[in-house]
N, C-alpha and C positions, 0 to 999 in steps of 0.2 A: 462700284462693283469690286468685288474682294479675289483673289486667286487664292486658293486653298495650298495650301507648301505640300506635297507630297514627301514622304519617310524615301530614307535611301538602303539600300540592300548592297551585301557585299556584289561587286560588275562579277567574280565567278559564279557563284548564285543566280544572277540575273539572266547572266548567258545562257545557264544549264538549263534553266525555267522554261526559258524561251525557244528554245532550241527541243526540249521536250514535248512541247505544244504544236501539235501536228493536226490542223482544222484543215479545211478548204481555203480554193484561194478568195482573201477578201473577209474571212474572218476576224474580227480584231484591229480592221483597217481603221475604223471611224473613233475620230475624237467628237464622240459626242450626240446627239439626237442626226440623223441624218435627213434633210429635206427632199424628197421627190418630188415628182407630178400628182401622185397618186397621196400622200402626204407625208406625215413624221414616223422616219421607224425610231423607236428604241432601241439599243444591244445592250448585253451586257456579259461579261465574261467571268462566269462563276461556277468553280464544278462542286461547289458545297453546298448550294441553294436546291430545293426540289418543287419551289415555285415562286415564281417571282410577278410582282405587278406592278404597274407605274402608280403613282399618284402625281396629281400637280395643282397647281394655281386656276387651272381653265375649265376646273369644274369644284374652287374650293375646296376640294383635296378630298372630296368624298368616295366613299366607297359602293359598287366595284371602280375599280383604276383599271386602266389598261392591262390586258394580259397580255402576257409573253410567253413563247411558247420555245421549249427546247429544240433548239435546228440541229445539234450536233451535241456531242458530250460537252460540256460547260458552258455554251455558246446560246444566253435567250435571247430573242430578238419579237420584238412586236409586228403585228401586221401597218402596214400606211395608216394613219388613223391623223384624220381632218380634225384639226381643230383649230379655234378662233385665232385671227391675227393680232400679234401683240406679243410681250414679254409677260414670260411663264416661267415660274419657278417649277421644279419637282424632283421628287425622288425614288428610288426603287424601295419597294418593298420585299421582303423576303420572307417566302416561309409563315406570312401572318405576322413574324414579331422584331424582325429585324430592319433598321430603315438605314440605308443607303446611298449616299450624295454618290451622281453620274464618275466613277474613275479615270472613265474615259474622257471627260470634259474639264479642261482647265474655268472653264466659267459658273463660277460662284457668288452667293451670296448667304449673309449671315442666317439662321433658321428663326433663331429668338430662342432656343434650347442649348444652346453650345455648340451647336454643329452649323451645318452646312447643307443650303441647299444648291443644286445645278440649277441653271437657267438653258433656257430657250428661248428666243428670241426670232418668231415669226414674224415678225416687223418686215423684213425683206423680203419672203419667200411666198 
């Protein structure tokens, strides 16, 4: 399993960012797929996307993926959505053309394109 290196931004920039990003509480908490009772949600924090949807390993990567639906300005998050136990790769889709490795997820692995895909790992859950 690979960790993807994350770019670094000037720490005034990042403060300002952050500091101007005003959600509810618990917006932007989760590194990563979050596990419930009810199942896996997605997030993702994006105020440039006007539609976003998952794809992953746990149904071959077919289309439709999961959709996400906007909960706040930037903020999509999917509904609980059950699926099969075991390691799963995926990644967001955007907009139909843009494909995006989890940012909020330090856990990756290679795509076979030059990129990166995020994993999942229902193994435990």
């Amino acid at each position: 399993m690979r960790v993807k290196e994350q770019g670094v931004i000037a720490p005034g920039q990042g403060v300002a960012r952050a500091l101007a990003e005003k959600h509810q509480a618990g917006v932007g908490r989760v590194a990563g797929p979050e596990f419930t009772s009810s199942g896996v949600v997605f997030s993702l924090h994006d105020h440039n996307a006007s539609r976003v949807e998952i794809l992953g390993s746990w149904n071959d990567w077919k289309r439709p993926g999961l959709a996400a639906r906007l909960t706040e300005p930037g903020f999509w998050q999917t509904r609980p959505a059950r699926l099969p136990v075991g390691r799963h790769t995926y990644k967001f889709l955007l907009d139909n053309e843009r494909w995006l490795d989890d940012p909020a997820s330090p856990w990756k692995a290679p795509d076979g394109f030059g990129g990166f895909n995020s994993i999942a790992d229902l193994s435990a859950h």
